[in-house]
N, C-alpha and C positions, 0 to 999 in steps of 0.2 A: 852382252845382251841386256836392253832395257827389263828392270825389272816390274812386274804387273801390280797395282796400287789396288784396285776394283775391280769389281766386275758388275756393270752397268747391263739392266738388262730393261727392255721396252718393251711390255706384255700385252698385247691389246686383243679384242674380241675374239679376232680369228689368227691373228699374226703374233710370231713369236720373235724376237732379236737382242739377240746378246756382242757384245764386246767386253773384253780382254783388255786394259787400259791402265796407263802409266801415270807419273805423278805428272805429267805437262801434258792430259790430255790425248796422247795420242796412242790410236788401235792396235792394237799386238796381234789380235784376231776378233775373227767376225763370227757370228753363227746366225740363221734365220730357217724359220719355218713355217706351218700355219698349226702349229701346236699354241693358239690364244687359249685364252680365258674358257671358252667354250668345249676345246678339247680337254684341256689339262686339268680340269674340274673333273673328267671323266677318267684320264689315265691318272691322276694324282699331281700336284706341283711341286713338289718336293722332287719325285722323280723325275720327271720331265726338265725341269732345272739343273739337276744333277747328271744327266747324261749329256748336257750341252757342256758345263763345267767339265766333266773328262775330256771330253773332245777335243776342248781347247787346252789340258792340262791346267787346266787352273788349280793353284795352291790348295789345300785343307783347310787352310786359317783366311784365306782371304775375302776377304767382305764382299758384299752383292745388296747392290742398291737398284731399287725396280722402281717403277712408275708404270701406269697404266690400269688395267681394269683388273690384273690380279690383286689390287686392292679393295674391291665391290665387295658390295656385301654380298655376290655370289660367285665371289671370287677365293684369294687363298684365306686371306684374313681380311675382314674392312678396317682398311687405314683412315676411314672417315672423310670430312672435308673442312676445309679452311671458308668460312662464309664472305662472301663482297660485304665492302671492299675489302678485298685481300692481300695484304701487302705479300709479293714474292719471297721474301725472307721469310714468314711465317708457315710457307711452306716446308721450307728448312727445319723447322725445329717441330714439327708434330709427324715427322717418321716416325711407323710403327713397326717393331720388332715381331719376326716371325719367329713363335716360341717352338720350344722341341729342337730346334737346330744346333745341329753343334757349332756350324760358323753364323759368322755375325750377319744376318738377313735384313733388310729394311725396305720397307714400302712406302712410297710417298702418298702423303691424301691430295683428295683430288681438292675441285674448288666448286661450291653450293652458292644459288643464289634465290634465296627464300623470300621472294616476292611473289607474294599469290597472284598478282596479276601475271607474271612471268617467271615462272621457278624453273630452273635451268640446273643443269650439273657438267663438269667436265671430269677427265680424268687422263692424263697424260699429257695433255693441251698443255696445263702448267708449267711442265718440265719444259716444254718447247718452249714457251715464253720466255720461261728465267734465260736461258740459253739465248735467245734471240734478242731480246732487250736487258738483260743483267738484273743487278739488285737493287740499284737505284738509277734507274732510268732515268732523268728528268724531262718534261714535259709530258705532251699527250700523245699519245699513239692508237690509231685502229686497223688493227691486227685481222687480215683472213688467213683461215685456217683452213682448207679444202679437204676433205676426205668425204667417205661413208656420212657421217655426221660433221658437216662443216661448220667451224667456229666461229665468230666475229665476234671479239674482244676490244673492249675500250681500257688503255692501261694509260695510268696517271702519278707519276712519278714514284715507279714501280709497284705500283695496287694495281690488282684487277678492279673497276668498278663496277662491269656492266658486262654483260654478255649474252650472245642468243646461239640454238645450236638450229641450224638447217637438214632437213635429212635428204638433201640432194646426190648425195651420191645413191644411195638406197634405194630413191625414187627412181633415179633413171634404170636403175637395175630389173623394177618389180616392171615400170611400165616398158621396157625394152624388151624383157621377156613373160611377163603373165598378162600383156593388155593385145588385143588388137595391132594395135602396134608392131609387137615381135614381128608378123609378117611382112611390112615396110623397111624393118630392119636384117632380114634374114639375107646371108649371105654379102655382108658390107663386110670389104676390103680393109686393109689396115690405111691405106691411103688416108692424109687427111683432107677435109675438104672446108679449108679455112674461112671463104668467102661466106659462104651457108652457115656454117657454123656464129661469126660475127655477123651476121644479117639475123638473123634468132635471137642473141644475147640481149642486141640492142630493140629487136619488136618487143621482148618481155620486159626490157629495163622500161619501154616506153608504155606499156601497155600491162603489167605485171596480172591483171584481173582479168583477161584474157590466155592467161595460161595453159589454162584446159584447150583454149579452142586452138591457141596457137601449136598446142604438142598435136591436137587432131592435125594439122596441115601436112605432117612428116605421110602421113598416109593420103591425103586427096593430093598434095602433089603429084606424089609420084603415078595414081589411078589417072592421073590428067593430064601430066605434061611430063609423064616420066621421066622422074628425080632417081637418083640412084639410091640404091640403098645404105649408100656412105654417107649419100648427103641426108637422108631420114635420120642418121643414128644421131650427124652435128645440128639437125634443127631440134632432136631432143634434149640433146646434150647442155646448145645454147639454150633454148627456152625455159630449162630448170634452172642453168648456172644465171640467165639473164632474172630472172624472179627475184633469185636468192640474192643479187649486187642492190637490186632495186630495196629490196629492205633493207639489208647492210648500211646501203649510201642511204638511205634517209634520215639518219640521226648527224648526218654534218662530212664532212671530210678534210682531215686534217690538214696546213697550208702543205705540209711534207709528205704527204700522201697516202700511200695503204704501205702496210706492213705485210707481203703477203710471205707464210708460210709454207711451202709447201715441194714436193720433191716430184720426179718424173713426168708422167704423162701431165698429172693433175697442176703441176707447175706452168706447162707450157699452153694448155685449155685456160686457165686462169687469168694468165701475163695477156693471151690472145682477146681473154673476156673486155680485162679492164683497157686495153687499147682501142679496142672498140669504142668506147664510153671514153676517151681521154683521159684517162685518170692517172697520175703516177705513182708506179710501184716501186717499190724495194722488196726485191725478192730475198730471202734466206731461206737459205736449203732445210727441208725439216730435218732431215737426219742426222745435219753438224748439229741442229740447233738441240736437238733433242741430247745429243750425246755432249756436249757444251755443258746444258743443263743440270743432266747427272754429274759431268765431273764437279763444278759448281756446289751441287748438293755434299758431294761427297767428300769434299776437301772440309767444307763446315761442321761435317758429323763426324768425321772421323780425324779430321789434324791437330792435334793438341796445339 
């Protein structure tokens, strides 16, 4: 049986996932939860860590490399940030040691960008890059990142230079269930309704300051010419994601296209997004990317 090198683990707000992981990279076991940042501050991270560690048998002595917002400063310890431009390697080398541990714990810092016109932070986004693009990239790449807090990343022969965070996912959350809205949306099927969805993307891509007026349309459709409530969720859906491409794309697009990050639903809304708009993608999975990443980090801190 392969023997286990790390234990790579991806901490974020609400989401918790761990793997079990050998010297070429590949998973021995999986663990996930919603034990984030936000619970484990409250049950303790040390424990909550440690009973994922039994589960899978993980070693005594074997190393645990994190990324993610258990590194916040309202997290386990603050692992700080790497400021733009950022070369990916330098990520590498300012892991910070989680003290009191008997085995060897490290947290990667995130990455700051302290321009008072635009002061921006990530934190986990990193690891998915290194993973996605390596350590020395050559050329330019612009990287989306879709979640809760979506990314868009300009990376330059492996530095971060630039970057902004969109809170589109969040938003469609607050206005789907605390606006008006909820009611347009109430009772929408899991069916997708691709058409409506790309007809949205592309009114906000064209019209971005019309926003507002355009997410009101998901409810007088449907009072007017009764729209479904699948199709209210994808003209909200589109209208936020259609906003957020509109800024992204306005700083240029590379001749090789977007970089797009991202795994499941939020993968296939996205690839839908940028088809719309003709744009070409390259998709990587966030999940290899992110675990890619840490193996990456982990081989450079700890292989002699």
């Amino acid at each position: 049986m392969t023997e286990p090198a790390f234990v790579a683990v991806d901490w974020g707000t609400s989401s918790f996932r761990l793997w079990l992981v050998d010297r070429t990279g590949q998973v021995l076991a999986e663990r996930r939860s919603d034990e984030g940042m936000l619970a484990a501050a409250k049950a303790g991270f040390s424990g909550v860590l440690q009973a994922h560690l039994s589960a899978v048998a993980a070693p005594d002595r074997l190393p645990v490399l994190v990324c993610g917002m258990a590194g916040a400063k309202t997290g386990w310890i603050e692992a700080g940030y790497v400021d733009t431009p950022a070369p990916l390697a330098a990520v590498l080398k300012q892991a910070a040691r989680v003290p009191g541990e008997a085995r060897d714990i490290r947290i990667l810092p995130g990455i700051a960008q302290r321009d008072p016109k635009a002061p921006d932070v990530m934190r986990g986004e990193e690891t998915q890059l290194l993973g996605a693009l390596g350590l020395e990239a050559a050329g330019e790449a612009l990287v989306c990142m879709p979640g809760t807090h979506s990314k868009w990343v300009r990376v330059k022969n492996g530095a971060v230079e630039r970057f902004s965070t969109f809170m589109t996912g969040e938003l469609f959350s607050v206005v789907s269930r605390e606006t008006i809205l909820s009611l347009a949306v109430a009772g929408a099927d899991e069916a997708e309704d691709v058409a409506t969805f790309k007809a949205a993307v592309t009114e906000a891509f064209e019209a971005p300051a019309f926003a507002a007026n355009l997410l009101f349309t998901a409810r007088s459709r449907q009072l007017l010419f009764g729209a479904t409530p699948a199709a209210a969720r994808e003209t909200l859906s589109g209208t936020l994601i259609g906003a957020e491409l509109a800024a992204g794309l306005s700083i240029g697009l590379p001749k090789a296209g977007i970089t797009l990050i991202a795994s499941g639903r939020l993968a296939a809304l996205y690839r839908h997004a940028f088809d719309a708009l003709s744009v070409t993608v390259n998709p990587i999975d966030a999940d290899e990317a992110v675990r890619r990443g840490l193996s990456m980090a982990s081989a450079a801190i700890w292989t002699k």
